[in-house]
Phi, psi and omega in degrees: 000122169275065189318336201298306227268014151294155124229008164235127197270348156334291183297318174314317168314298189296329166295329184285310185314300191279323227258314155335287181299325182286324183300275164338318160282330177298296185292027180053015170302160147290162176301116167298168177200136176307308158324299189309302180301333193267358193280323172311311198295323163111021167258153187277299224283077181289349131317342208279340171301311169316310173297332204264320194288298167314354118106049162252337161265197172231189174253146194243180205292335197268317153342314162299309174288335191258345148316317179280336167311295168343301176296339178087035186253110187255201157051225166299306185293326166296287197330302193302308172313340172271341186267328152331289176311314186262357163257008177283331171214044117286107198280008173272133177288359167261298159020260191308338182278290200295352204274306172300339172247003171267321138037272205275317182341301184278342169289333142318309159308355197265318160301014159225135191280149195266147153304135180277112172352322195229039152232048178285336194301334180302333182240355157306334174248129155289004179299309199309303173287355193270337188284319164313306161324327168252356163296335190302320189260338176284147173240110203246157209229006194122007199255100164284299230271319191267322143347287202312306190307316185270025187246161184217116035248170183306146161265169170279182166296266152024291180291339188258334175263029177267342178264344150307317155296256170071255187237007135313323196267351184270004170114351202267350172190143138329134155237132172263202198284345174267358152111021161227149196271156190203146180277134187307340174188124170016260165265142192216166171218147167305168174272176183303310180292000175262049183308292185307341193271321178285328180311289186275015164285324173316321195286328174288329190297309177314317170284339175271339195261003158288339196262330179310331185300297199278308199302341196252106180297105298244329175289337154276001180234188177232054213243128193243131179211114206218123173288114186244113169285098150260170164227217206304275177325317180296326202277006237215273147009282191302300177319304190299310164347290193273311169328280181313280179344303192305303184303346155270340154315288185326299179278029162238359166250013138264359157252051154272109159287319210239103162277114157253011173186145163256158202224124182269114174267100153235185198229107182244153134181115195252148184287141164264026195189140203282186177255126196293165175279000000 
């Protein structure tokens, strides 16, 4: 069961609920039953789940914890189950918008593998996510020369096959039985402790979308740069914005089945200036 691909927790319930019940049979268990689940979860009521899937209850803050117990939901996957739950029955429509957006956060977070520590050598260069990235859209087969050519600006050869060796040995891409390589997996994030090593791959990333003004013709780029008087509360605002925004980007460039190219997104916005008293 994939709580991420839910927004309705009835149904996740109820789907978890049957999905049980099939598991238990196929292994020859006894029949689950809603007397059963609730004797897990730790309700007097053996009816009250059925009512909550049937939308005659509602689930209150402690009911939810013993329910994602019940289910085997742990980490990240309770966290969703609770933000499931309270936007399925808040009825303020501002709520449901923030509610819904932390949502999509964690359904973005669910789809990335953490990186391992003692594959920081992967954010010291930026050749490395920039070359994985284009394998991801390339079908690249051992051809360095026709790589080096879709990437912009060209990597050298030389350079592109030291980073193929790599993240071959670190795990981070693949070859298959037809001789093309693929990334072991979609998306990834640092672990927490290389903080300081993504602040300067960000700077390069930064520096390099500067180079972009000239290297690009203007229908291929987007680069916007505007002085803004604000004060606390706008500046608060502006931040919350750009948080939602980033995060709809991210999810709309995880439902591309067919990628034909990459494109480096960022987002700046920093002070020019001290905060007057």
């Amino acid at each position: 069961m994939d709580i991420y691909q839910y927004e309705d927790f009835r149904k996740f319930l109820n789907d978890c609920f049957e999905e049980k019940r099939r598991s238990r049979a196929e292994t020859g268990q006894e029949k689950y039953t809603h007397r059963q689940l609730a004797a897990d979860a730790g309700f007097a009521n053996p009816g009250y789940f059925n009512d909550v899937v049937k939308g005659r209850r509602t689930l209150s803050e402690s009911a939810t914890g013993k329910i994602a117990d019940a289910f085997g939901l742990k980490g990240g996957e309770a966290d969703y189950f609770k933000l499931l739950v309270d936007y399925g029955q808040n009825k303020s429509t501002e709520d449901r918008a923030e509610l819904y957006r932390q949502m999509l956060f964690r359904r973005n977070r669910s789809s990335f593998v953490r990186l391992n520590p003692i594959n920081s050598k992967y954010y010291q260069d930026y050749h490395y996510p920039l070359v994985r990235s284009a394998i991801q859209v390339f079908e690249f087969n051992g051809n360095y020369e026709e790589l080096s050519r879709f990437i912009r600006p060209a990597v050298p050869v030389a350079t592109l096959k030291k980073c193929v060796r790599d993240l071959c040995e670190w795990g981070l891409l693949k070859q298959a039985a037809d001789g093309r390589y693929h990334p072991s997996h979609k998306n990834q994030e640092p672990a927490p402790s290389m903080g300081d090593l993504i602040k300067r791959l960000n700077r390069e990333w930064v520096i390099q979308a500067a180079d972009a003004l000239f290297a690009f013709p203007k229908e291929e780029r987007y680069i916007y740069s505007a002085l803004l008087t604000v004060g606390a509360e706008t500046f608060a605002e502006i931040q919350r914005r750009i948080d939602r925004f980033r995060e709809e980007i991210v999810e709309l460039a995880k439902r591309e089945d067919h990628p034909d190219r990459v494109m480096q997104f960022n987002i700046q916005h920093f002070p020019r200036s001290q905060v007057k008293d």
